[in-house]
C-alpha positions in Angstrom: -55.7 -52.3 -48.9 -58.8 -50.6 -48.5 -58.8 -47.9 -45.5 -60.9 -48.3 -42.7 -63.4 -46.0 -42.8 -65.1 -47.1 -38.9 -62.0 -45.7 -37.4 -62.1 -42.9 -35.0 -61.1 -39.2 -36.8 -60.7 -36.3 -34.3 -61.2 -32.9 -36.3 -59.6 -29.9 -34.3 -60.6 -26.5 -35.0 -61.4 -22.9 -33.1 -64.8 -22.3 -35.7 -67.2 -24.7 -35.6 -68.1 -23.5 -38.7 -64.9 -25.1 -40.2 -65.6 -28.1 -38.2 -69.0 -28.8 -39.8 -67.3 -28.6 -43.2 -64.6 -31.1 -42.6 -67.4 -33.2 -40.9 -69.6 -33.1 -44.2 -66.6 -33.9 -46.0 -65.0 -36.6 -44.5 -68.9 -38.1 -44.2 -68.6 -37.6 -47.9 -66.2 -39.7 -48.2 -67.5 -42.5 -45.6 -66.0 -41.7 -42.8 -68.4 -42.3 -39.5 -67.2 -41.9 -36.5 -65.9 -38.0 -36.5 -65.0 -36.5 -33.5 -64.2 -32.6 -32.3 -62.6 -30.0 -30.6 -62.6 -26.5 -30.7 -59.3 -26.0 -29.0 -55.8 -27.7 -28.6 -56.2 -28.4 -24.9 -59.3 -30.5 -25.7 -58.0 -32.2 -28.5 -55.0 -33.3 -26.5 -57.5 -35.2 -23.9 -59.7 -36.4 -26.2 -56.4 -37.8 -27.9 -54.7 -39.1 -24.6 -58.3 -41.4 -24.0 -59.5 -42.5 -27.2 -57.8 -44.3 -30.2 -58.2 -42.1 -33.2 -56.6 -43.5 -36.6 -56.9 -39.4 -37.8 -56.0 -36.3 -36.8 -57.3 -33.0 -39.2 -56.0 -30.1 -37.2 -55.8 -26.2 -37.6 -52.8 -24.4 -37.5 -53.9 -21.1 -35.9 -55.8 -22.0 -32.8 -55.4 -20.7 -29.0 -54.4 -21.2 -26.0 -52.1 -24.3 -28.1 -51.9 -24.2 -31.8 -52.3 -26.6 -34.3 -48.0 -26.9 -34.4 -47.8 -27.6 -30.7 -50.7 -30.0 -30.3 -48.9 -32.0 -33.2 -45.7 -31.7 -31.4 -47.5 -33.4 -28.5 -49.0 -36.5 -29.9 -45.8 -37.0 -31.8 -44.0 -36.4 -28.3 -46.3 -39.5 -26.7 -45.3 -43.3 -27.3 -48.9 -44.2 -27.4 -49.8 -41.4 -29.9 -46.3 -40.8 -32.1 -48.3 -42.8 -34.9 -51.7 -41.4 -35.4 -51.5 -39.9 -38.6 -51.9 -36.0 -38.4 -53.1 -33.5 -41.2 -52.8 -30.0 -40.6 -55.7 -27.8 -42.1 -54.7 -24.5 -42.3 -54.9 -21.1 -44.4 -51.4 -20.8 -43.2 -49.5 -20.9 -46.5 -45.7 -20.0 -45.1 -43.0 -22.0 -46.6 -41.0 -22.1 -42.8 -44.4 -23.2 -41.5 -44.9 -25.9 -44.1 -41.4 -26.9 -43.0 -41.7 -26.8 -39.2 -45.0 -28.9 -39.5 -42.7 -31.3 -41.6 -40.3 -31.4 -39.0 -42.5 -32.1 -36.4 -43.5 -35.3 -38.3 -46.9 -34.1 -39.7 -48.5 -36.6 -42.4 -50.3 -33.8 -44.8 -50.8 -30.1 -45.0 -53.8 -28.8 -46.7 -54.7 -25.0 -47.3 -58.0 -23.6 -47.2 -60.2 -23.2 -48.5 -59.9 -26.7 -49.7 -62.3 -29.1 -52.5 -63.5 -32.6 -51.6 -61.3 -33.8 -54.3 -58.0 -32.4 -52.6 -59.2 -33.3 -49.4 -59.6 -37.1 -50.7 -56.2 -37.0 -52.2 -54.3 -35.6 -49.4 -56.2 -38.4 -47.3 -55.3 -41.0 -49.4 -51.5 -40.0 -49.6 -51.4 -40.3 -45.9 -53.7 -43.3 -45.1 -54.1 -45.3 -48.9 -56.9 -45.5 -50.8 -59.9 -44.5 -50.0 
């Protein structure tokens, strides 16, 4: 089954910088309608009001990182589901783990490719 590629994808990230990359990528790959937020806080609302079928999140963010803001949505009946993808430079192995804990869908380190981006993607929602 072929993924829907209308659905609502809310990137999260403190550098906007970062955020026009993933934008350009996940365009690349069809996606349309891509949201943002530069901070957990925001995402959290943003989350809480709209129906996103994606979440790409950092890791190191403040005043809430990427961890707690996943621990959040999974912590919300209405939200537990959305698939989540942590995006993150943060390679250590008890983070990988905590994230997995916490019921993340993906973890992808940047800097990342199109092509690993895809995969990850497509591990998590089907095929793209």
């Amino acid at each position: 089954m072929a993924v829907d590629k209308s659905m609502s994808v809310l990137v999260v990230d403190d550098y906007k910088t970062m955020i026009r990359i993933v934008r350009s990528l996940l365009e690349q790959l069809g996606f349309k309608n891509i949201d943002e937020a530069l901070d957990g806080p925001t995402a959290l609302e943003k989350i809480r009001t709209n129906d996103y079928g994606l979440i790409l999140s950092d890791w190191n963010m403040a005043p809430m990182t990427g961890y707690e803001l996943l621990t959040a949505v999974r912590a919300d009946a209405r939200t537990k589901a959305i698939p989540f993808v942590m995006v993150t430079a943060e390679t250590k192995t008890e983070n990988v783990i905590a994230a997995r804990q916490a019921g993340v869908n993906n973890y992808i380190i940047k800097p990342f490719t199109l092509s690993v981006l895809k995969q990850k993607l497509t591990a998590v929602l089907g095929e793209l």
